[in-house]
Each structure stands twice: as C-alpha cells, then as structure tokens.
N, CA, C and O of each residue as an XYZ file, in Angstrom:
336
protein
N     108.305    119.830    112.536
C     108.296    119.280    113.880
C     107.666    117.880    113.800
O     106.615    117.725    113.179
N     108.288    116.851    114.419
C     107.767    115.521    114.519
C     106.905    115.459    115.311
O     106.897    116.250    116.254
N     105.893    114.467    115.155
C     104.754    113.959    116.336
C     105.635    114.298    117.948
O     105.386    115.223    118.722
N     106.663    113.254    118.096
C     107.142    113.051    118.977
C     107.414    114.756    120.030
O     107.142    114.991    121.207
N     107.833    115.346    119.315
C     108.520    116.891    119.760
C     107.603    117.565    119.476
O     107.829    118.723    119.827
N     106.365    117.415    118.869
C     104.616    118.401    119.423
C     104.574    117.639    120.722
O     104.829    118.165    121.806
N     104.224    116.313    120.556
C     103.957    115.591    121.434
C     104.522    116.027    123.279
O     103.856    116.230    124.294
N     106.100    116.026    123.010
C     106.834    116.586    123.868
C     106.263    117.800    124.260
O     105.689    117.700    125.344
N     106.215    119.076    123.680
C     105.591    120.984    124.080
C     104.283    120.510    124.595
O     103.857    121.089    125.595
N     103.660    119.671    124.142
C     102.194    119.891    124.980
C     102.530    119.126    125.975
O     101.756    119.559    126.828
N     103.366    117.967    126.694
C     103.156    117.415    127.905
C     104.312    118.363    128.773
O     104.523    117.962    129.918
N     104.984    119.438    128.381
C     105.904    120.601    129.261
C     107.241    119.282    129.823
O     107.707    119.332    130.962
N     107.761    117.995    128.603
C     108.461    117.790    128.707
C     109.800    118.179    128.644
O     110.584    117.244    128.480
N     110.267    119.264    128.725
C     111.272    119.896    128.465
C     111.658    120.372    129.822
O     112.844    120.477    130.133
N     110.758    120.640    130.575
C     110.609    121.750    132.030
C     110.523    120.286    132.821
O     111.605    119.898    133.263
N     109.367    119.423    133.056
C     109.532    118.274    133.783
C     109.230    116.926    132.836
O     108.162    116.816    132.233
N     110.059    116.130    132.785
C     110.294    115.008    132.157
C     109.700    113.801    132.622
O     110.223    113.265    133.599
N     108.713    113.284    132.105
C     108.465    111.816    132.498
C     108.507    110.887    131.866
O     108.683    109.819    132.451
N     108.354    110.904    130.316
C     108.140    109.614    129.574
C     109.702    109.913    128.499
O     110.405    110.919    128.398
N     109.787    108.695    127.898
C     111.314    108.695    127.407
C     110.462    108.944    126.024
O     109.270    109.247    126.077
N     111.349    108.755    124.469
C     110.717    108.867    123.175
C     109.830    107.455    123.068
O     108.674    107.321    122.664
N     110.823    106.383    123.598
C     110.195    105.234    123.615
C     108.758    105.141    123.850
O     107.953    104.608    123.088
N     108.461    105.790    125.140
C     107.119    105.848    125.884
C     106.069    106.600    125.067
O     104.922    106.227    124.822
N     106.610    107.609    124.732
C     105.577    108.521    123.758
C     105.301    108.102    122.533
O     104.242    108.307    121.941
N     106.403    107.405    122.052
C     105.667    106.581    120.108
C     104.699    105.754    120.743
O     103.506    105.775    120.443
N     105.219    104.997    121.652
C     103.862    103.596    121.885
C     102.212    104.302    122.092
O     101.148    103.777    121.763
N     102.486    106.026    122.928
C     100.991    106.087    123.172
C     100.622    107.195    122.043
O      99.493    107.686    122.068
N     101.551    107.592    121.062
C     101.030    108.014    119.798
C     100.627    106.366    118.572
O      99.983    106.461    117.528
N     101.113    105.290    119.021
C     100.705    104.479    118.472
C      99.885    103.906    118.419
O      99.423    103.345    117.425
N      99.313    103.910    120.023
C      98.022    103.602    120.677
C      96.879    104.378    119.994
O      95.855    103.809    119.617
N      97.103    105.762    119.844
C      96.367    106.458    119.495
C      95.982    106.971    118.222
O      95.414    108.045    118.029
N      96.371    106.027    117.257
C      96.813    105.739    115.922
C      96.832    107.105    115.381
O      96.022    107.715    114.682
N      98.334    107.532    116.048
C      99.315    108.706    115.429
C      98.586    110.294    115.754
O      99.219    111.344    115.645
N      97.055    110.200    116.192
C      96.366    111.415    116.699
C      97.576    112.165    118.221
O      97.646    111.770    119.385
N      98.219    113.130    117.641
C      98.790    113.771    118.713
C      97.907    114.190    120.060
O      98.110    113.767    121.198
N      96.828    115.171    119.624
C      95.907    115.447    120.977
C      95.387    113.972    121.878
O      95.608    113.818    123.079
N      94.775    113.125    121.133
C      94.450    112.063    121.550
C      95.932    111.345    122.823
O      95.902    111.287    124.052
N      96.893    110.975    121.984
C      98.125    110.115    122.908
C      98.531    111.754    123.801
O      99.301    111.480    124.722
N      98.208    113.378    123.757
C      98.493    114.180    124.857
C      97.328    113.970    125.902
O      97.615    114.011    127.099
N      96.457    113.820    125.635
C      95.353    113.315    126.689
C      95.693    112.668    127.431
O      95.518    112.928    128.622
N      96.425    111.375    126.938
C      96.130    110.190    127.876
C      97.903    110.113    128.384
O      98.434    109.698    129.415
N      98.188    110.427    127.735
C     100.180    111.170    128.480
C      99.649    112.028    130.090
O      99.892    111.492    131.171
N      98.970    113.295    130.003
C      98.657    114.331    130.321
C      97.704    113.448    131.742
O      98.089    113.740    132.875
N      96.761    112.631    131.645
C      96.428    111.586    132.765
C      97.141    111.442    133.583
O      97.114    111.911    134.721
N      98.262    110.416    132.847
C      99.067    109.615    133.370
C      99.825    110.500    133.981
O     100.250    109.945    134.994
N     100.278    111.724    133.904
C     101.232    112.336    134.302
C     100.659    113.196    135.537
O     101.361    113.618    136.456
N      99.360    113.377    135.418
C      98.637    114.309    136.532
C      98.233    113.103    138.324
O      97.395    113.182    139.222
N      99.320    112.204    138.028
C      99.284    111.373    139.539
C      99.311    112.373    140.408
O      99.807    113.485    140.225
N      98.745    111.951    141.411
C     100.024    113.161    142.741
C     101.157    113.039    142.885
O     101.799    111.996    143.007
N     101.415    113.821    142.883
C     102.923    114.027    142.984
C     103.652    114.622    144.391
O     104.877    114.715    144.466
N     102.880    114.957    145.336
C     102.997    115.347    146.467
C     104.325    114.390    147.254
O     104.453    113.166    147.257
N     104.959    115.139    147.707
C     106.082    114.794    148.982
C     106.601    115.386    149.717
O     107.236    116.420    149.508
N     106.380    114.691    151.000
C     107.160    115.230    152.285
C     108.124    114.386    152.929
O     107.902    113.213    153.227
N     109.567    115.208    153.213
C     110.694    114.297    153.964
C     111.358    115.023    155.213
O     112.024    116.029    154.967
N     111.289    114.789    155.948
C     111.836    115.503    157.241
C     111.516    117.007    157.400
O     112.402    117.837    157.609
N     109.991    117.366    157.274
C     109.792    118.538    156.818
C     109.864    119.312    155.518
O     109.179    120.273    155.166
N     110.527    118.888    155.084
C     110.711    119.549    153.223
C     109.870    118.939    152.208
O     110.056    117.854    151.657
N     108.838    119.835    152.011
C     107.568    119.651    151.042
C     107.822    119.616    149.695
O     108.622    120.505    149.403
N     107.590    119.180    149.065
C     107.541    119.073    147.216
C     105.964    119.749    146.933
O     104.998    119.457    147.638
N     105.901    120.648    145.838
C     104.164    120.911    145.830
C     103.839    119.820    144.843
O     104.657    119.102    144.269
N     102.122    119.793    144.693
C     101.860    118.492    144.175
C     101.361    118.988    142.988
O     100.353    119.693    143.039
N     101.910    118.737    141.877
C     101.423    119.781    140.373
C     100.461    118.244    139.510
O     100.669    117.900    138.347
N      99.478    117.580    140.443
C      98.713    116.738    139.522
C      97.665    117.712    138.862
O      97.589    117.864    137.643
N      97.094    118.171    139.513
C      96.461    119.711    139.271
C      96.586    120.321    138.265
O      95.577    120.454    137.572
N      97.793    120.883    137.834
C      98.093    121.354    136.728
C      97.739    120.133    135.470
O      96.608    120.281    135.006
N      98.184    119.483    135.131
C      98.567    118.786    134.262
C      96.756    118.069    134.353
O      96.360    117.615    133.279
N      95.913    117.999    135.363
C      94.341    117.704    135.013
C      94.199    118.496    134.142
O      94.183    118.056    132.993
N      94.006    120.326    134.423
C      94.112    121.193    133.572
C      94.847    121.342    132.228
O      94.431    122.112    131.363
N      95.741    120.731    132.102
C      96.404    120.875    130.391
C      95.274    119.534    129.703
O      94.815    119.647    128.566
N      94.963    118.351    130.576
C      94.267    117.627    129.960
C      93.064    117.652    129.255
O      92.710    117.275    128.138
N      92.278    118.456    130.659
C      91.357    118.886    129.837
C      91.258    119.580    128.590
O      90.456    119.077    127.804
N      92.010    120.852    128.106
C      92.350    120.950    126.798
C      92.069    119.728    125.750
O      91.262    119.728    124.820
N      92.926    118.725    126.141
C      93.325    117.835    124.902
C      91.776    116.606    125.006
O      91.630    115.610    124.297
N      90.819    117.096    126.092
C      90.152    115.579    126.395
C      88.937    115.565    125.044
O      88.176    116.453    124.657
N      89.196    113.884    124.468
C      88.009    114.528    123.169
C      86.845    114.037    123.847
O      86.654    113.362    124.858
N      85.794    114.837    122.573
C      84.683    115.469    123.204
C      83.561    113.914    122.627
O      83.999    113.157    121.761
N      82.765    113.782    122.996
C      81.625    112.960    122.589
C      80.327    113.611    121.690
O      79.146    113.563    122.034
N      80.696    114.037    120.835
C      79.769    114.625    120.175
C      79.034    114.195    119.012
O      78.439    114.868    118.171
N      79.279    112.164    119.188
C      78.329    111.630    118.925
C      76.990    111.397    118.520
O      76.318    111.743    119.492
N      76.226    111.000    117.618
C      74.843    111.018    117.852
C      74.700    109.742    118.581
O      75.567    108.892    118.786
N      73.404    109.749    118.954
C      73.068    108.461    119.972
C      72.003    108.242    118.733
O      71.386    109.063    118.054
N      72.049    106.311    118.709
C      70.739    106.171    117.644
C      69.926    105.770    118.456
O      70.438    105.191    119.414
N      68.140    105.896    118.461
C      67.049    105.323    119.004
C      66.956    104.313    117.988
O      66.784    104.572    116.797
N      67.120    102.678    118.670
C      66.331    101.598    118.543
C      65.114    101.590    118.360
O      64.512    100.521    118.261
C-alpha cells in the first residue's frame, strides 16, 4: 500500500472525498513523508463545519467526527523542556 492510499483509509476518503492525490502528496510532503503527521493535519482541515440548510433540508455537520479521527493521529509533545 502506498503513502497516498494509507493516507486515503485514515482520512475515510473513499466514503467522503475532499482532497485530490495532488493535495495529499503536498501534505505528506509537508510532513516529510510521516503518514500520521500529513493525517493530522488532512483530518483538521477536513473537520470545518460542514453544516447546511436550504429551504428546510438540513445536511448534518460531521466536523465532529473527523476532530475525533484527529485526535488519534495528533502528535504528542513528549519533549523534555531544558532549565536554563
């Protein structure tokens, strides 16, 4: 399996589609090739609201979800801090 098509199963591009292949190399590139890292920040971007209403007919707003898949992927700071 390529970066791109992990990349794809963790953002549930298959079910709802937002970024093209194009879009996803640049933020696996960004993320110098770390898959979890460029699903994090995919997984952000994708958790906008999404909410809509048109003459009564509601869309539900699944930013929600996709906070939740993020968190999964969000890295952790487990850093040491140095004292000066």
């Amino acid at each position: 399996m390529t970066p791109i098509q992990e990349l794809k199963l963790i953002l549930r591009e298959p079910d709802i589609p937002f970024f093209s292949d194009e879009d996803l190399g640049y933020y696996l590139e960004k993320n110098s090739g770390d898959v979890k890292k460029a699903a994090y920040e995919c997984l952000i971007i994708k958790s906008e609201n999404t909410s809509m209403a048109v003459s009564g007919l509601t869309a539900a707003d699944s930013s929600d979800y996709f906070r939740r898949l993020a968190a999964k992927y969000r890295p952790s700071n487990s850093g040491i801090l140095k004292k000066d």
